[in-house]
C-alpha positions in Angstrom: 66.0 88.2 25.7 64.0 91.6 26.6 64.6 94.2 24.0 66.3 97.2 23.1 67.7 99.1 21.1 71.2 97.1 20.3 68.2 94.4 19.1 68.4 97.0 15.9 72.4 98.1 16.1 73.8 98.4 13.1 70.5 98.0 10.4 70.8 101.2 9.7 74.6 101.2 8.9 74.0 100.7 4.9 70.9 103.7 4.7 73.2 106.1 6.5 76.1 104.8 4.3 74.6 105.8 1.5 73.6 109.4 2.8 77.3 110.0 3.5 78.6 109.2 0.6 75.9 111.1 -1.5 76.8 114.6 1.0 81.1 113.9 0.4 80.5 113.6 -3.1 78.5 116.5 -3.6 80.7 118.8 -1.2 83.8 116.9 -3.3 81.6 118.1 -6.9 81.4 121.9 -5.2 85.2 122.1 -4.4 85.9 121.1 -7.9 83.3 123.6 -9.7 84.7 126.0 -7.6 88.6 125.8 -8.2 88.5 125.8 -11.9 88.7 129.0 -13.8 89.9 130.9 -10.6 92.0 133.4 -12.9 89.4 133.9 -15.4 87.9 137.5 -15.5 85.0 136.0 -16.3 84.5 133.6 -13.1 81.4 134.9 -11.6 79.6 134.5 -14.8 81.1 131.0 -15.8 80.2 130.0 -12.4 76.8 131.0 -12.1 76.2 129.5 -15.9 77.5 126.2 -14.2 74.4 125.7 -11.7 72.1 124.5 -14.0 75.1 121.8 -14.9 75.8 121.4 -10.8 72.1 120.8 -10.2 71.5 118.6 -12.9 74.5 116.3 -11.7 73.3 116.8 -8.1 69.7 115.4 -8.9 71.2 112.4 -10.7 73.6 111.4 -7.6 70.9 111.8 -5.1 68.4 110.0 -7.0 70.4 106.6 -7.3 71.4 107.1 -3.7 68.0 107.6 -3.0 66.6 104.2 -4.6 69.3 101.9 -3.3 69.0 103.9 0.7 64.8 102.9 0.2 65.5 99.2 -0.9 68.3 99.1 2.1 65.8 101.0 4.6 62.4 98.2 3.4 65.1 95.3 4.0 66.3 97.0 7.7 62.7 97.1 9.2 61.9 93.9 8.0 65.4 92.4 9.2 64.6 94.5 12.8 61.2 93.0 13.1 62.5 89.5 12.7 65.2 90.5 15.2 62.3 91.6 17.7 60.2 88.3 17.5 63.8 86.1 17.4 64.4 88.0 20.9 60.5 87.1 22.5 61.3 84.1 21.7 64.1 83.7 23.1 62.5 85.4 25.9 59.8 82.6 26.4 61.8 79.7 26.0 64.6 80.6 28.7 61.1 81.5 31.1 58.9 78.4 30.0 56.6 79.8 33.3 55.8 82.5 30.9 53.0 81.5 29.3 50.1 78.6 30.1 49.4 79.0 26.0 50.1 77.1 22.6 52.1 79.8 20.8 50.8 80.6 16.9 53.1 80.7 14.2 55.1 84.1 14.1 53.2 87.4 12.4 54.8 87.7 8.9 56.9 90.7 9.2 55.5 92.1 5.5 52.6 92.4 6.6 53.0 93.5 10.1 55.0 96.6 9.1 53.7 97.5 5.9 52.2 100.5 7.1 55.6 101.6 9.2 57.5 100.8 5.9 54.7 102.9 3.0 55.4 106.2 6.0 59.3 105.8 6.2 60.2 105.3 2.3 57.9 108.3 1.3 59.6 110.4 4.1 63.3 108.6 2.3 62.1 109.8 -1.0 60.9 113.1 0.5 64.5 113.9 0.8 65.8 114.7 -2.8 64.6 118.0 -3.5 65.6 119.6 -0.1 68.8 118.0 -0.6 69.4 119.9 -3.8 67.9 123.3 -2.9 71.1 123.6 -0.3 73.2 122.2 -2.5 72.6 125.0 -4.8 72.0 127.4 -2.4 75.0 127.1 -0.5 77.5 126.7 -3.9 75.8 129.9 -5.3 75.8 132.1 -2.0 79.9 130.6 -1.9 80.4 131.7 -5.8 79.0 135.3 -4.5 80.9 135.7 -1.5 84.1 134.7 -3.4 83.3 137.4 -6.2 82.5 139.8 -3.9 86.2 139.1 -1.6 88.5 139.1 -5.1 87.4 143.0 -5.8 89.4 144.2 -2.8 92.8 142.3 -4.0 93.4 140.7 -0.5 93.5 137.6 -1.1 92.6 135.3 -4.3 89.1 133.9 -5.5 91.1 130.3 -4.2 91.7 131.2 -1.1 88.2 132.7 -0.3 86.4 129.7 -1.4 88.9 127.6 0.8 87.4 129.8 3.9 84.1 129.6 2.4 84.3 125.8 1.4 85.9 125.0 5.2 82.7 126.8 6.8 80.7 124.1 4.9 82.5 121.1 5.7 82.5 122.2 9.0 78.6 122.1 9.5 77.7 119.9 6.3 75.3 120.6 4.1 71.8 121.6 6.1 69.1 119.6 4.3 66.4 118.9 6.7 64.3 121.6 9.0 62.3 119.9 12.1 59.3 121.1 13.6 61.3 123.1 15.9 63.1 124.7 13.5 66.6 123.3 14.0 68.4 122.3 10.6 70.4 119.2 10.4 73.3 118.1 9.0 71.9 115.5 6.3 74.0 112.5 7.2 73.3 113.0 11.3 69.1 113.3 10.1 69.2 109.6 8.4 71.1 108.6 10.5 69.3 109.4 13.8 65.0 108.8 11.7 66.8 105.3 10.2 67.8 104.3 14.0 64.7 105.2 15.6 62.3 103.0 12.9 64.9 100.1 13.0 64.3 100.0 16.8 60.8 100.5 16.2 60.8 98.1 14.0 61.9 95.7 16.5 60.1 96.8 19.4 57.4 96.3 17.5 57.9 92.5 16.7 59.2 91.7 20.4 56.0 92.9 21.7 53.9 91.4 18.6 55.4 87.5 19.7 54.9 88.5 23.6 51.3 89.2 23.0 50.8 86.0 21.0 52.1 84.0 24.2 49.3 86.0 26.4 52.0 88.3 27.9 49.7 92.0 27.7 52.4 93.9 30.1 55.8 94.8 29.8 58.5 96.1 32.5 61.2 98.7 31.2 64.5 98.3 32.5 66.6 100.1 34.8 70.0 101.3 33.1 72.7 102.7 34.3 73.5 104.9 32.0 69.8 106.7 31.8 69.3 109.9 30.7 67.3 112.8 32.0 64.7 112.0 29.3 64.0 108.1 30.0 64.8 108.1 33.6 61.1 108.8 34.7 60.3 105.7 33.1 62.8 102.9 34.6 60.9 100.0 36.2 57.8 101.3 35.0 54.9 98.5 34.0 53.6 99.5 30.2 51.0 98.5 28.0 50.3 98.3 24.3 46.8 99.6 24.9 43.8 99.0 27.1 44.4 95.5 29.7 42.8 94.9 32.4 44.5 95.9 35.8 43.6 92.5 37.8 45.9 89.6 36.5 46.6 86.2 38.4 49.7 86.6 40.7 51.5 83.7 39.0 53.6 82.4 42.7 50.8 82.6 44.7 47.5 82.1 41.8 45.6 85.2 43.7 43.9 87.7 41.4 45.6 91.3 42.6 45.6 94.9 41.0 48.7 95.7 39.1 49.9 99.3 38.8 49.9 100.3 34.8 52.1 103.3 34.6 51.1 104.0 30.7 51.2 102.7 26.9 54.4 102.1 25.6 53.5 104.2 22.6 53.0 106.9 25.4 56.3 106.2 27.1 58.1 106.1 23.5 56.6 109.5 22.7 58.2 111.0 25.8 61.3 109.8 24.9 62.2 106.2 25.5 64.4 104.2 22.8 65.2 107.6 21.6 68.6 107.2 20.0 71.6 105.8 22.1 68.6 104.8 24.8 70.0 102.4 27.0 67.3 100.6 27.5 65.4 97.6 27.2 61.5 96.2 27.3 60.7 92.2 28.7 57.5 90.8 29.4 56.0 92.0 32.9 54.5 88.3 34.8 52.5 89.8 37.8 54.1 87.8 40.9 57.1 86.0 38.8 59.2 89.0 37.4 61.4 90.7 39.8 63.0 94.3 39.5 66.8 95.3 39.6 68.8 97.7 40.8 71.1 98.7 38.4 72.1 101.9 40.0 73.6 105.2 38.3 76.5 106.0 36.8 76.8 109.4 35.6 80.1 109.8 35.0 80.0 106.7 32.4 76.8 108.6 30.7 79.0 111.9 30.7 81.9 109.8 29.1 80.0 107.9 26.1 78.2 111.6 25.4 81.7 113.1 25.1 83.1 109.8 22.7 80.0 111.1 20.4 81.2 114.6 20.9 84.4 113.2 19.9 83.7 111.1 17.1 81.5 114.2 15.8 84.8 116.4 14.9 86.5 113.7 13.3 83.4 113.8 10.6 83.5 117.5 10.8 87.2 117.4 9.7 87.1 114.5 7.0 84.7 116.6 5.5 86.7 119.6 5.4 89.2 117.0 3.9 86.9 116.3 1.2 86.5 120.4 0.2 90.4 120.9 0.1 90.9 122.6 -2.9 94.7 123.7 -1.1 97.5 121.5 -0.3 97.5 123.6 3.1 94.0 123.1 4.2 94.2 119.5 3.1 97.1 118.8 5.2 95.4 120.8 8.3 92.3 118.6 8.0 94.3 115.5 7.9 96.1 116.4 11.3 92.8 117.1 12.6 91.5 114.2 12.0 94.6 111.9 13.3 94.2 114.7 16.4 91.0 113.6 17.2 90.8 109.6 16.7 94.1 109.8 18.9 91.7 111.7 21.4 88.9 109.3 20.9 91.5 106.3 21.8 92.8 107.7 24.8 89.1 108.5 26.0 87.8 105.1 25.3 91.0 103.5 27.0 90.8 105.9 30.2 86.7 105.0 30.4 86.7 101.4 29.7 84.8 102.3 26.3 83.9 100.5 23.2 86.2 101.9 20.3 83.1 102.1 17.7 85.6 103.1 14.4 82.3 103.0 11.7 80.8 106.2 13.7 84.2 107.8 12.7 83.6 107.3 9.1 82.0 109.5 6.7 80.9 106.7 4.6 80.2 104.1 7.3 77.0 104.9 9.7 77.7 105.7 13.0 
């Protein structure tokens, strides 16, 4: 079976899981601080005494979430890697023309990604204190705004941290910067890093069992459903490194000069197997593998971007469910939500789409 990334689907269900839930209970843990006390005169005060207490509950809750998503995240790559080699294998033994070679025992997946698995749990761990900072930041910059409302009379301290507490659930709370300088929504970020090393992950131990067999080229597929970013690279011939460009036409047993388009590590870092990548990677034999034409469909790409889109506001407004602090705004969030998954069936219906209810969860990966 070549390899994608559906090899890795779902592995990174229980680390994003875990994410969730740590981000609904904290915005749940805001709502609460902040709608208690509300008549007080005092409330500005009481509130900002109560950060130290927020902060301190905060860290606690992230770090056990943070232990149990690195012991989850070591047994996904491990589980993907074995995925990756099951898949070659699978591979060789449906193509016995494959290879003229004993095959070795398989590469013991502890050892083959240890160094993959040491960068990804430092990064997990790397996540705590940024997670608290905006925590903080955005409870006490909402405790403000709210003191700051009630002096003109208007409307009540509740009320104003219902507005304020709606912004919030709407975008989540902003935990991680890139490189670029966009922020993102902390359950999206796992989400997205813990997809892309899972497939890795797999990649990885496809290609490690292929090269074992003698295969040193590898043919990406041509999809349907490609996007701007991996198009270039459909049908393309890829390497893991330097190979020679002469191999032994396997019908015909001529030596003949194969075209190497690049390394696969080059064609990832372009963009291939990015998330929701289409995709998939099989061994290359020069003179036995044949192409495919899978041809285009745009308007199926257009429609699986717009389920995402889709499934994205049903997120948005559970989370505004779980800063409610008034029976109004609860019951406005709740219609949203039923608004939207009965949007999400009628688009998957009309588009001959996979219903994929876990990516409509907020404590469920997507």
């Amino acid at each position: 079976m070549p390899v994608s990334r559906l090899t890795a689907e779902g592995l990174a269900a229980q680390v994003a899981a875990v994410y969730a839930d740590v981000e609904v209970r904290l915005l749940s843990m805001m709502a609460r601080y902040l709608e208690q006390g509300t008549e007080s005169p005092d409330w500005l005060n009481t509130k900002m005494a109560e950060l130290q207490t927020f902060r301190r509950r905060a860290m606690r809750l992230i770090a056990a979430g943070e232990d149990e998503a690195v012991e989850l995240l070591v047994g996904a790559l491990h589980t993907a890697y074995m995925r990756g080699q099951a898949s070659a294998q699978g591979e060789l033994d449906t193509n016995p023309d494959l290879t003229d070679e004993a095959m070795p025992a398989p590469r013991f997946a502890d050892l083959a990604i240890q160094s993959m698995v040491a960068a990804q749990s430092e990064q997990m761990r790397g996540l705590s204190l940024p997670i608290v900072r905006a925590a903080e930041g955005a409870l006490r910059d909402i405790i403000v705004s709210v003191a700051a409302g009630s002096l003109t009379g208007a409307t009540t301290r509740l009320q104003d941290a219902q507005t304020a507490l709606d912004r919030l659930g709407s975008r989540g709370i902003r935990a991680v910067t890139d490189t670029a300088g966009r922020q993102w929504e902390l359950q999206t970020y796992v989400e997205m890093a813990t997809r892309t090393v899972t497939a890795q992950a797999s990649v990885q131990g496809h290609l490690d069992r292929l090269e074992d067999a003698g295969i040193n080229l590898f043919q990406v597929s041509d999809s349907p459903r490609e996007c701007e970013i991996c198009a270039p690279w459909e049908g393309k011939i890829l390497s893991r490194g330097p190979v020679s460009a002469i191999q032994r036409n396997r019908r015909t047993g001529k030596m003949e000069s194969v075209r190497v388009d690049g390394t696969v590590e080059e064609a990832t870092r372009a963009g291939l197997f990015h998330p929701n990548c289409t995709h998939n990677l099989s061994g290359y034999i020069h003179g036995a593998t044949r192409t495919s034409d899978a041809g285009n469909d745009r308007a199926g790409y257009e429609a699986q971007q717009r389920q995402r889109q889709m499934e994205r506001k049903v997120r948005e407004w559970k989370r505004r469910e779980a800063v409610a602090v008034t029976p109004a705004a609860k019951a406005r969030a709740r219609a949203k939500v039923k608004a939207w998954r009965d949007a999400i069936d009628a688009h998957t219906k009309e588009h001959g789409l996979p219903r994929k209810r876990n990516r409509e969860t907020l404590t469920a990966a997507r």
